[in-house]
VEXLOGU-394616 format. One record per residue (C-alpha): x, y, z; residue in three letters; residue number from 1. Coordinates in nm, 4 decimals. Layout:
<rs>
       px       py       pz resn resi
        X        Y        Z  ALA  NUM
...
</rs>
This chain:
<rs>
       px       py       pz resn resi
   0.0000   0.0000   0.0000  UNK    1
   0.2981   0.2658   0.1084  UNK    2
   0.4699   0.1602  -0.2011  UNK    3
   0.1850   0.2555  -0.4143  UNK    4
   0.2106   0.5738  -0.2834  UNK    5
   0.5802   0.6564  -0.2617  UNK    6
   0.5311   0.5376  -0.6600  UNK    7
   0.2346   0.7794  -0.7015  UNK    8
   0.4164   1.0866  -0.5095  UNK    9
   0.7830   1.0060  -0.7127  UNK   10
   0.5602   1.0551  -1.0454  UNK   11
   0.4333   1.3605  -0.9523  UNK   12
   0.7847   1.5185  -0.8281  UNK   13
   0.9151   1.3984  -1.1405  UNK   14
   0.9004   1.6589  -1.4081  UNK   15
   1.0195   1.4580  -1.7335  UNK   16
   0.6519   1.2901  -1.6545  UNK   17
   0.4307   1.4999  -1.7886  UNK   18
   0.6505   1.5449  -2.1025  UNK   19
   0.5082   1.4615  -2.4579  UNK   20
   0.6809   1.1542  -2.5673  UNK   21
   1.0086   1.2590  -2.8022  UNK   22
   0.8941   1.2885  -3.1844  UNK   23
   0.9942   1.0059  -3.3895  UNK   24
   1.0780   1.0072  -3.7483  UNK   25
   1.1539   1.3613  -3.9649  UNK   26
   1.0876   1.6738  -3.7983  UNK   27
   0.9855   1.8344  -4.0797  UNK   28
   0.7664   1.5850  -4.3063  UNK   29
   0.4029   1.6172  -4.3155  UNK   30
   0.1686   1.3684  -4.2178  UNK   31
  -0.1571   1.2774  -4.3062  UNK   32
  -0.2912   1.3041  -3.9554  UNK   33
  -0.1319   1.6559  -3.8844  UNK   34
  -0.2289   1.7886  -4.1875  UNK   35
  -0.5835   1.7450  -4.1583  UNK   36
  -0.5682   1.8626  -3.8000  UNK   37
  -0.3869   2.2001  -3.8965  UNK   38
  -0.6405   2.2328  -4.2116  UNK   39
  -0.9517   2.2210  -3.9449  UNK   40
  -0.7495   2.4136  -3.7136  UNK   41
  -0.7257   2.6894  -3.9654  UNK   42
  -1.0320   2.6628  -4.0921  UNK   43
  -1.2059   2.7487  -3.7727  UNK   44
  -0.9644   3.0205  -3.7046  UNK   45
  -1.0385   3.2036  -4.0158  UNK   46
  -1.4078   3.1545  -4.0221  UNK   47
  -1.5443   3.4889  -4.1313  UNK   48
  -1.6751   3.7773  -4.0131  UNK   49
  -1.9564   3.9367  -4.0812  UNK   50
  -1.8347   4.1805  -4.2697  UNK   51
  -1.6643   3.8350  -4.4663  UNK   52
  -1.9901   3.6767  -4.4994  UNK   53
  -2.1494   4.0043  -4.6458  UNK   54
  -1.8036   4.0671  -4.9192  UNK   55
  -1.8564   3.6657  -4.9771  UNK   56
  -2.2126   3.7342  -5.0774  UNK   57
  -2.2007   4.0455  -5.2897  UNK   58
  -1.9181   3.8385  -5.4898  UNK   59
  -2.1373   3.5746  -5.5353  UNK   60
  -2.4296   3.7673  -5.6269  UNK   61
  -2.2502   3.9509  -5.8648  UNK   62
  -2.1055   3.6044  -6.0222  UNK   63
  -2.4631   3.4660  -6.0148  UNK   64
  -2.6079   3.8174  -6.2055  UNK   65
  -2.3322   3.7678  -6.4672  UNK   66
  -2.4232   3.4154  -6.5262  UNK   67
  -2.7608   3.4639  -6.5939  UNK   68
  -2.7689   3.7984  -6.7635  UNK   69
  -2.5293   3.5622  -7.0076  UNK   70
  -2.7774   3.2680  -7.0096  UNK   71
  -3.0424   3.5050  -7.1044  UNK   72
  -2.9079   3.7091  -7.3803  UNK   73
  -2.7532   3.3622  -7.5245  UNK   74
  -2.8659   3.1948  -7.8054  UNK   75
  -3.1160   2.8996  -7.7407  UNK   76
  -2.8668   2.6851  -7.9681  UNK   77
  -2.6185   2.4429  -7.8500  UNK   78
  -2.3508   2.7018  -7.7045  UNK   79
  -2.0459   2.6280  -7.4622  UNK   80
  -1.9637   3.0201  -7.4164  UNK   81
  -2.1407   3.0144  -7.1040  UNK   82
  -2.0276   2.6932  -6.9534  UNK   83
  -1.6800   2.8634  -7.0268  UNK   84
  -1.7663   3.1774  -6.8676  UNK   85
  -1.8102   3.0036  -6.5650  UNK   86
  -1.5109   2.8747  -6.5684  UNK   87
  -1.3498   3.1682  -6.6023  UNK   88
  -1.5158   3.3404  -6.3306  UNK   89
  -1.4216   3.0435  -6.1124  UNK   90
  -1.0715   3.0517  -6.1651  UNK   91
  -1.1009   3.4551  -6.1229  UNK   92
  -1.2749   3.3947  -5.7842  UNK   93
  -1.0237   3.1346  -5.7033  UNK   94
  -0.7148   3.3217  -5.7941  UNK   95
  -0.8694   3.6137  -5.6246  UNK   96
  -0.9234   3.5071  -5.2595  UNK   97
  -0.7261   3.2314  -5.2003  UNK   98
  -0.4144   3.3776  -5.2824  UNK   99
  -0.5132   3.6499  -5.0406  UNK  100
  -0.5895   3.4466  -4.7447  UNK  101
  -0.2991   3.2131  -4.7795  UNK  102
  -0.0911   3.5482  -4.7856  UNK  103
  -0.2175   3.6771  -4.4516  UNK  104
  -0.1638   3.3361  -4.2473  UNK  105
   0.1556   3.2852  -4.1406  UNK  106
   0.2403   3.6784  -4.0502  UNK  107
  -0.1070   3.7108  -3.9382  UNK  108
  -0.0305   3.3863  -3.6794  UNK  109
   0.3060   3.5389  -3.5866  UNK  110
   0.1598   3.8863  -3.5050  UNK  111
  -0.0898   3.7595  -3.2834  UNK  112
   0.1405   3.5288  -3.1145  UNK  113
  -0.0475   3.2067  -3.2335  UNK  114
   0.1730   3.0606  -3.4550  UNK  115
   0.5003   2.9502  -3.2271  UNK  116
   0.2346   2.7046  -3.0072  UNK  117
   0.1676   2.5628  -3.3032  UNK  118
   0.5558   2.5137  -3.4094  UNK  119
   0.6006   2.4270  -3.0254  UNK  120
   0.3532   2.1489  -3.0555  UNK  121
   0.3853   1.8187  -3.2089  UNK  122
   0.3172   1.9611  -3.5380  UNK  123
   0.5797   1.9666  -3.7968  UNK  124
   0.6732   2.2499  -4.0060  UNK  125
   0.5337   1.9994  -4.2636  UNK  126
   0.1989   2.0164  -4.1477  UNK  127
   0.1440   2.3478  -4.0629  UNK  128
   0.2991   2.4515  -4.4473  UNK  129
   0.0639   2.1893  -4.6108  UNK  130
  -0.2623   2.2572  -4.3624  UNK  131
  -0.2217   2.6117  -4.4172  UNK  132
  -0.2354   2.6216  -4.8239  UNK  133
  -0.5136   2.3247  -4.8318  UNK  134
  -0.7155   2.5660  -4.5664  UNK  135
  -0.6801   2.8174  -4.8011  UNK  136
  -0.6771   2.6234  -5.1199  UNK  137
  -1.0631   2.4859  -5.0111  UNK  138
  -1.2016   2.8387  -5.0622  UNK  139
  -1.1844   2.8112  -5.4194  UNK  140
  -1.3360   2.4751  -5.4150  UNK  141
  -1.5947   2.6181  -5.2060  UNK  142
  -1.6514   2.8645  -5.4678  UNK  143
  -1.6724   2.5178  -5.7636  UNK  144
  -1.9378   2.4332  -5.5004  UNK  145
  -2.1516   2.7430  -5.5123  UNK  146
  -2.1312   2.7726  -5.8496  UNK  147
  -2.2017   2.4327  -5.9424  UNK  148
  -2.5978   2.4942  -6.0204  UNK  149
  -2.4460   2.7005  -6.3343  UNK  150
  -2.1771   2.4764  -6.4300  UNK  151
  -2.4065   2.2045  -6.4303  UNK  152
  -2.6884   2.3793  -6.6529  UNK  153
  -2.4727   2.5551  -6.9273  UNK  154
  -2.2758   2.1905  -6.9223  UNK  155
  -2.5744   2.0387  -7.0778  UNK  156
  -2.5534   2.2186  -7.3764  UNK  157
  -2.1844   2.3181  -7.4129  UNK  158
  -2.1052   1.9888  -7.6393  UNK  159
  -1.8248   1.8878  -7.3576  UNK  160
  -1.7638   1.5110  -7.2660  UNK  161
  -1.7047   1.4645  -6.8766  UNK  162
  -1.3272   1.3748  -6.9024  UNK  163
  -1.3044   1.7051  -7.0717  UNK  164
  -1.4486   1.8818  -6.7554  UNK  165
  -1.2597   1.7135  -6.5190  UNK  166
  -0.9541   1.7706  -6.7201  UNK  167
  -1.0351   2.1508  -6.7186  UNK  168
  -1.1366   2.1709  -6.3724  UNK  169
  -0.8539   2.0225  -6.2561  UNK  170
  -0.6393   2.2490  -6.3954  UNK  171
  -0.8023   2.5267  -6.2557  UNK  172
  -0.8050   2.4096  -5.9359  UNK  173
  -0.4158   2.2756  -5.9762  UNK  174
  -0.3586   2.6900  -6.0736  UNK  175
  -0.5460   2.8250  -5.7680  UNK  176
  -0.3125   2.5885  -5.5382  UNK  177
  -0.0076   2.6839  -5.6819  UNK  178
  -0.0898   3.0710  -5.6793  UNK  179
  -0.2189   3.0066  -5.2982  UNK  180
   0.1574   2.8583  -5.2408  UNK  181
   0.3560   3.1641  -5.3523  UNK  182
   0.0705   3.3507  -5.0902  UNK  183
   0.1836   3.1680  -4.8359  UNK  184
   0.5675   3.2186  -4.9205  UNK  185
   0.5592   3.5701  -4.9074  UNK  186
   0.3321   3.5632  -4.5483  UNK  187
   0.6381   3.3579  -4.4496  UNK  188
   0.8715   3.5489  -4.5957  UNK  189
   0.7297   3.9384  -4.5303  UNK  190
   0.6644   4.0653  -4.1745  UNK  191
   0.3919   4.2720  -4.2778  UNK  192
   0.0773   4.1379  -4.4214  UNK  193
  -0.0058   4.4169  -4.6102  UNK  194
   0.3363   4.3695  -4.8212  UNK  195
   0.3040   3.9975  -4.8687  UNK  196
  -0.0771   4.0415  -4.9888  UNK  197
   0.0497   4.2797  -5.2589  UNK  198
   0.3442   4.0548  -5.3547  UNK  199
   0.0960   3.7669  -5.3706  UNK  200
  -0.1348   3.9379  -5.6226  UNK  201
   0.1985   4.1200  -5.8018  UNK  202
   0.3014   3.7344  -5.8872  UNK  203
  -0.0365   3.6772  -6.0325  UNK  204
  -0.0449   3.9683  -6.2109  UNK  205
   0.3550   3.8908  -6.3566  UNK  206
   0.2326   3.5827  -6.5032  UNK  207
  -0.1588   3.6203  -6.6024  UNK  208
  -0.0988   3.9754  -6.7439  UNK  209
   0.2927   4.0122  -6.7776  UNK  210
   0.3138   3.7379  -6.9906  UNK  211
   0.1025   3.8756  -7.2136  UNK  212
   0.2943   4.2143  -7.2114  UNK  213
   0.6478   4.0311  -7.2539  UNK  214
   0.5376   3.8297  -7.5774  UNK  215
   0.3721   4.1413  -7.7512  UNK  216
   0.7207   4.3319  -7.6502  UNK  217
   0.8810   4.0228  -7.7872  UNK  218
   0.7297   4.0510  -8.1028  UNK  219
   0.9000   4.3525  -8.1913  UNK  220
   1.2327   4.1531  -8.1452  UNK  221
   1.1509   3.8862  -8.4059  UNK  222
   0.9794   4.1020  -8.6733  UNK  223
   1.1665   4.0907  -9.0322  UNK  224
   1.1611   4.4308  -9.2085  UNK  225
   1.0911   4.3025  -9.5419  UNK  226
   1.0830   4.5146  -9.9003  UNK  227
   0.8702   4.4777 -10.2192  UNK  228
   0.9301   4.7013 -10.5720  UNK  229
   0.5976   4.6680 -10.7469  UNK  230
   0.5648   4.8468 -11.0710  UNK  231
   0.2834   5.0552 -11.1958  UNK  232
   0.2015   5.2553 -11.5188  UNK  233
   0.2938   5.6167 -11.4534  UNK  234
  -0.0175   5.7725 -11.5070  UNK  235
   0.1120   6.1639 -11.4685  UNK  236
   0.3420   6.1371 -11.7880  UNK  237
   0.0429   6.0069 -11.9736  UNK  238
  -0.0704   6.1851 -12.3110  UNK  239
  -0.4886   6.1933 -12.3065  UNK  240
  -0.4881   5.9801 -12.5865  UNK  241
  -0.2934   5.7018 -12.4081  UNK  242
  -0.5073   5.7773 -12.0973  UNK  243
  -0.8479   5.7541 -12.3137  UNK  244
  -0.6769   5.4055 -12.5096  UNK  245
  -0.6327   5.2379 -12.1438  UNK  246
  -0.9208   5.3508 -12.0263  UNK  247
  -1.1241   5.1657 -12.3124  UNK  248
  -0.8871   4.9113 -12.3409  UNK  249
  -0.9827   4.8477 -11.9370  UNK  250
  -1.3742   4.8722 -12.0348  UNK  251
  -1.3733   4.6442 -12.3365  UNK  252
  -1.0419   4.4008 -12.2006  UNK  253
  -0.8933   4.4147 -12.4707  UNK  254
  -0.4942   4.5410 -12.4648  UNK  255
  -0.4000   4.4547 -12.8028  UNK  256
  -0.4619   4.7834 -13.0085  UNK  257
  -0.2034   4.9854 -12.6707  UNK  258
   0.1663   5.0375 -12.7781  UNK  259
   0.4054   4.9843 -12.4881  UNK  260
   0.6321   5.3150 -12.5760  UNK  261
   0.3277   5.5250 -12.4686  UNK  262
   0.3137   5.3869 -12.1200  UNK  263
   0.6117   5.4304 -11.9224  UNK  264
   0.6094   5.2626 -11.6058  UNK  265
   0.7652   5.3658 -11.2579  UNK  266
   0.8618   5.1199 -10.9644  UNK  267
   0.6982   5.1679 -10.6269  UNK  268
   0.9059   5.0519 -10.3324  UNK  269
   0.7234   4.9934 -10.0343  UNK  270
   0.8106   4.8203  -9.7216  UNK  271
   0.6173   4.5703  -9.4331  UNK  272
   0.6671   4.3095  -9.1797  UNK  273
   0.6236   3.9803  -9.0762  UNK  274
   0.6529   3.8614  -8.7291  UNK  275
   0.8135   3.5119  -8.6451  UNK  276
   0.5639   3.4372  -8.3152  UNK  277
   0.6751   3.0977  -8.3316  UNK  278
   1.0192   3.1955  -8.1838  UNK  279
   0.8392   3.3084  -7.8638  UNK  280
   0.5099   3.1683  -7.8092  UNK  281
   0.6723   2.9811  -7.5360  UNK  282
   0.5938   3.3053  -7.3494  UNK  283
   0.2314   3.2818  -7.4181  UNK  284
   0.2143   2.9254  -7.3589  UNK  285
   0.3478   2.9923  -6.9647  UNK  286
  -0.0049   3.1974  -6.9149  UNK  287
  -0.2068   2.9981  -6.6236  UNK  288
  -0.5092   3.1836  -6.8374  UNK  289
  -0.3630   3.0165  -7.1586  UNK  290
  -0.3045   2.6769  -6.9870  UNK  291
  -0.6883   2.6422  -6.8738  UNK  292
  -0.7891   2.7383  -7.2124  UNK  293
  -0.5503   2.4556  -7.4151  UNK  294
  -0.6709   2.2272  -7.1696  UNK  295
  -1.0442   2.2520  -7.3237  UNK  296
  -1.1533   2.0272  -7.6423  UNK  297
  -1.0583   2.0867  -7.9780  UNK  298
  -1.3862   2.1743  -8.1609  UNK  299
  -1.3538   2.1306  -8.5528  UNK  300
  -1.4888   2.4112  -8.7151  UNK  301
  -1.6557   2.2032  -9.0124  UNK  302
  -1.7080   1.8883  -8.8407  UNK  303
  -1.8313   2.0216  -8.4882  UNK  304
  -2.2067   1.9422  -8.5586  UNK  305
  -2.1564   1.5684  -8.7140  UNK  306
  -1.9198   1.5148  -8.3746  UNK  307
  -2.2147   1.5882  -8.1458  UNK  308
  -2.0322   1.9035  -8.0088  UNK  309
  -2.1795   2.2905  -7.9672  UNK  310
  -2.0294   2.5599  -8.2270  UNK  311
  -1.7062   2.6864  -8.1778  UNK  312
  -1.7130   2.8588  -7.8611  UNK  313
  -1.4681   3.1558  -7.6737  UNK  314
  -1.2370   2.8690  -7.5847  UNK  315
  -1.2146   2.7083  -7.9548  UNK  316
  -1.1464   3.0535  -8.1462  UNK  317
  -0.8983   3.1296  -7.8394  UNK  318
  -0.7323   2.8239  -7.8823  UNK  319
  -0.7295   2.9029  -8.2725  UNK  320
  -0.5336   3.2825  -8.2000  UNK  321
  -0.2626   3.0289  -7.9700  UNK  322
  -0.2039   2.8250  -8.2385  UNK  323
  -0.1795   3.0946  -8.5000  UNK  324
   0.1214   3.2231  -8.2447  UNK  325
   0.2995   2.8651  -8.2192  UNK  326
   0.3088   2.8336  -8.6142  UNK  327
   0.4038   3.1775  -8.6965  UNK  328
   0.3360   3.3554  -9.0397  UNK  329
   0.2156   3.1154  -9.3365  UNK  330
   0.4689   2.9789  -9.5518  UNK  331
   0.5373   3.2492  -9.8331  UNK  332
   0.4404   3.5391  -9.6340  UNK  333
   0.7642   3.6767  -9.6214  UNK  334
   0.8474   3.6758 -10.0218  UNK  335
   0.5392   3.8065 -10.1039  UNK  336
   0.4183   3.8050 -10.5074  UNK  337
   0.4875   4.1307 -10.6446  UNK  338
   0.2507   4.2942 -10.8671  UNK  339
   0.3647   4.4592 -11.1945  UNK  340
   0.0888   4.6410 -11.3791  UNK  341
   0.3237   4.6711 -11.7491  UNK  342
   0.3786   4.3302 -11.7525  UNK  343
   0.0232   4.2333 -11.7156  UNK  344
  -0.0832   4.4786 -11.9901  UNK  345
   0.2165   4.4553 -12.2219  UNK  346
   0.4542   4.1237 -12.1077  UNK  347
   0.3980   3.7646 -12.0089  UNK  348
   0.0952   3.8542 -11.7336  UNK  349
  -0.0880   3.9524 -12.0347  UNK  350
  -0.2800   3.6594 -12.0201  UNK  351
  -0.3249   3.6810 -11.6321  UNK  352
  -0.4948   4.0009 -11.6935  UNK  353
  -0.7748   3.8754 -11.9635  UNK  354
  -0.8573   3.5821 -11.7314  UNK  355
  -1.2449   3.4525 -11.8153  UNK  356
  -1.4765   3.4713 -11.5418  UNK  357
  -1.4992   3.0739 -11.5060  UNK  358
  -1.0877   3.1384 -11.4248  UNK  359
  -1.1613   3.4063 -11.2348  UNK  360
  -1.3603   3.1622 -10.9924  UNK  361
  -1.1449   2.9057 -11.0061  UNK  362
  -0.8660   3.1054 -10.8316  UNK  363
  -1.1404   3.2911 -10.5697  UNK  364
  -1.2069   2.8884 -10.4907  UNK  365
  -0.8675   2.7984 -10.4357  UNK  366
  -0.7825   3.0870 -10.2024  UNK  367
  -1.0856   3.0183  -9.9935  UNK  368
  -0.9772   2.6235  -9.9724  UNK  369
  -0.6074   2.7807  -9.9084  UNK  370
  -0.8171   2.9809  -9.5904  UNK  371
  -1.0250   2.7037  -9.4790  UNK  372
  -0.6889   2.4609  -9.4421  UNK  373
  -0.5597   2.7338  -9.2464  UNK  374
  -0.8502   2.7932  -8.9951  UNK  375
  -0.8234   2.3785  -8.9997  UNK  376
  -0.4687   2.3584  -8.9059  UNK  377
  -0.5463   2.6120  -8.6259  UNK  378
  -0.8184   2.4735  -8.5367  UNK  379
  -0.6857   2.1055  -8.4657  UNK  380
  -0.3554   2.1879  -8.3597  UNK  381
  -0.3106   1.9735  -8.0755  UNK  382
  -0.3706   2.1207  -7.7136  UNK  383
  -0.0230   2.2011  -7.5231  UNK  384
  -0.0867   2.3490  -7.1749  UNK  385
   0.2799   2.1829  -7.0819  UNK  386
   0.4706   2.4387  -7.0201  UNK  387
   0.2219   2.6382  -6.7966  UNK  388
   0.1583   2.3071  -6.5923  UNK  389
   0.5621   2.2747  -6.5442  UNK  390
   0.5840   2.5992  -6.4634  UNK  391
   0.3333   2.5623  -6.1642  UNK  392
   0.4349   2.2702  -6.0416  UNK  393
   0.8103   2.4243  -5.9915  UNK  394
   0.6204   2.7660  -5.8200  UNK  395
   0.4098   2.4876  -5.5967  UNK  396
   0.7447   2.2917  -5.4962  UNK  397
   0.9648   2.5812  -5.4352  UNK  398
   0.6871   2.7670  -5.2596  UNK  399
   0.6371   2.4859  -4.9893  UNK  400
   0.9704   2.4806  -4.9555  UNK  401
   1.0662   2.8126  -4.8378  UNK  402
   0.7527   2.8311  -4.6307  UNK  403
   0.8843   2.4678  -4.4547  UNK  404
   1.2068   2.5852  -4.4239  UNK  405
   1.0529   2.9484  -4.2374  UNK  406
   0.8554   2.6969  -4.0314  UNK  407
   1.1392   2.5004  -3.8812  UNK  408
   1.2087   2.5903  -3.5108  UNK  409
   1.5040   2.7035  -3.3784  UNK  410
   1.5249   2.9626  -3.5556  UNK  411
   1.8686   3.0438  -3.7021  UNK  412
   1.7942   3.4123  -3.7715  UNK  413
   1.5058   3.6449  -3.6640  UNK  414
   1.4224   4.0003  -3.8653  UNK  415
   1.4145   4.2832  -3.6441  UNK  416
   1.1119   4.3340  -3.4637  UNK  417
   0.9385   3.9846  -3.5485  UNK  418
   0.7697   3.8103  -3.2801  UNK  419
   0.7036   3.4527  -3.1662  UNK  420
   0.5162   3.4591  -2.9118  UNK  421
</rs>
């Protein structure tokens, strides 16, 4: 009986007893059990306010308004422009907020002194990194959620198979995460949250908008300055009577009765250009915008009703303007044919320029078949959202990394002023 106690009184004297047992394993990996803890850890901390709930609303009222004021003034045909307006406006609402709270989280912790229990606990840097950007991450998903009424009714006419939606979704969602990532590398990184909010949305803005702005300044560095000489009749040094003989010889088409000595002719130099995009549609292709939209199906612009699809929609002719970039000018373009008015009228293009009406078709036909390959090449160019996806995956990776390696305690090297407690 007095041994039980002495035991009982020994424990309680002890101090190491009421110490967590010693972590096992990496101290920074995540698990799958402290991960989901620190996700509904953080998503009860930043439950919002009312003043959230109220912002949340409007946005989602506004979304709604634009969704059906597009449904209404649609077309009754088989359309997928709204289905792929609300996809757009979910990866705008996505890349909007998520981002934002992500970006506010770890310097928003440290401020308030909440964030070094949870390094002090038996939480790894691992977890806390990966709970934080799922926590964040869900709000867009959230958003998929809410808007999922509309997705669902413009999907039934938009022509798109399921594997093409899930492909498309996916990518958006795969977008929001890394973007909410490089948030939460710049809350880990900036002491103010102010500073890494702007930073977060500056990063969005470098690659949704910059991109853009670096491959139209690109173009200018792969444009060819190219000439052309045409020649023309040199209608000032005409006599009248040559001027009345061409002018009936143009009304009746016949060129036989002009003499060549009364028509002198004068060359016209003129210059143009013709941009190479192909050399640097590698910048376009690195657009998150541009990635979402290659990930869509390829609608053929003949075949689209015989393949059970809607009419090209926004994404289709989008896709077409990408792939117009990655093949660069037609073939030709650059030695353009150069038109010489005397040798029509008085040399070999004689012939050219009596052409019969039947003829005249004939070449009208061939240059719209010449067109209609062209808008089918674009058209069916196959999808390449690659290098986007790449690009994200790195910004994801290198993003959790920094934000893990800000996470692991003891700290080797504190900023003025920051606090941990």
């Amino acid at each position: 009986m007095s041994t039980d106690t002495t035991t009982a009184s020994e424990l309680r004297m002890d101090p190491s007893s009421s110490r967590p047992p010693a972590r096992r394993g990496n101290p920074w990996a995540p698990s799958l059990h402290g991960v989901g803890l620190m996700t509904s850890i953080e998503l009860r901390r930043r439950r919002p306010t009312t003043k959230g709930y109220i912002f949340y609303g409007i946005l989602f009222a506004l979304v709604a308004a634009i969704c059906i004021l597009a449904a209404v003034f649609t077309q009754a045909d088989r359309s997928s422009a709204n289905f792929e307006l609300v996809l757009i406006l979910v990866l705008g609402v996505g890349m909007l907020i998520a981002p934002s709270l992500s970006a506010t989280s770890i310097n928003g912790d440290s401020g308030e002194g909440v964030l070094a229990p949870l390094q002090m606990s038996h939480l790894t840097a691992g977890d806390i990194a990966f709970g934080k950007v799922i926590a964040s991450w869900l709000v867009s998903v959230i958003a998929l959620v809410a808007l999922s009424p509309f997705l669902i009714y413009t999907y039934l006419s938009s022509g798109w198979h399921l594997g093409e939606v899930a492909m498309t979704i996916g990518a958006i969602l795969f977008t929001v995460l890394a973007f909410t990532a490089v948030g939460l590398a710049w809350s880990s990184l900036a002491a103010r949250a102010v500073a890494s909010v702007s930073l977060a949305h500056l990063t969005t803005g470098v690659f949704l908008i910059g991109t853009l702005v670096a491959f139209a300044i690109g173009g200018a560095l792969v444009t060819e300055d190219t000439g052309e000489r045409d020649r023309y009749i040199d209608y000032e040094q005409l006599t009248p009577d040559a001027q009345a003989a061409l002018e009936e010889a143009y009304t009746t088409g016949d060129y036989s009765t002009l003499d060549a000595a009364d028509y002198p002719c004068v060359d016209s130099e003129w210059a143009y250009t013709v941009t190479h995009t192909d050399q640097i549609a590698w910048i376009l292709l690195l657009n998150p915008a541009v990635m979402v939209i290659e990930t869509a199906p390829i609608v053929d612009p003949e075949t689209w009703e015989k393949d059970g699809r809607a009419a090209p929609g926004t994404f289709a002719l989008l896709h077409q303007q990408i792939s117009d970039a990655r093949l660069g000018p037609v073939e030709g373009e650059a030695t353009r044919w150069v038109y010489d008015e005397c040798d029509d009228l008085f040399g070999s293009g004689a012939e050219a320029a009596e052409m019969t009406e039947e003829e005249m078709e004939a070449q009208w036909a061939a240059d719209e078949a010449a067109a209609a390959e062209r808008e089918q090449q674009l058209a069916n160019l196959p999808r390449n959202p690659w290098p986007a996806l790449g690009v994200l995956a790195v910004l994801f990776l290198g993003s959790m990394t920094i934000v893990v390696r800000r996470l692991r305690v003891p700290y080797k090297k504190l900023r003025s002023g920051t606090r941990v407690a």
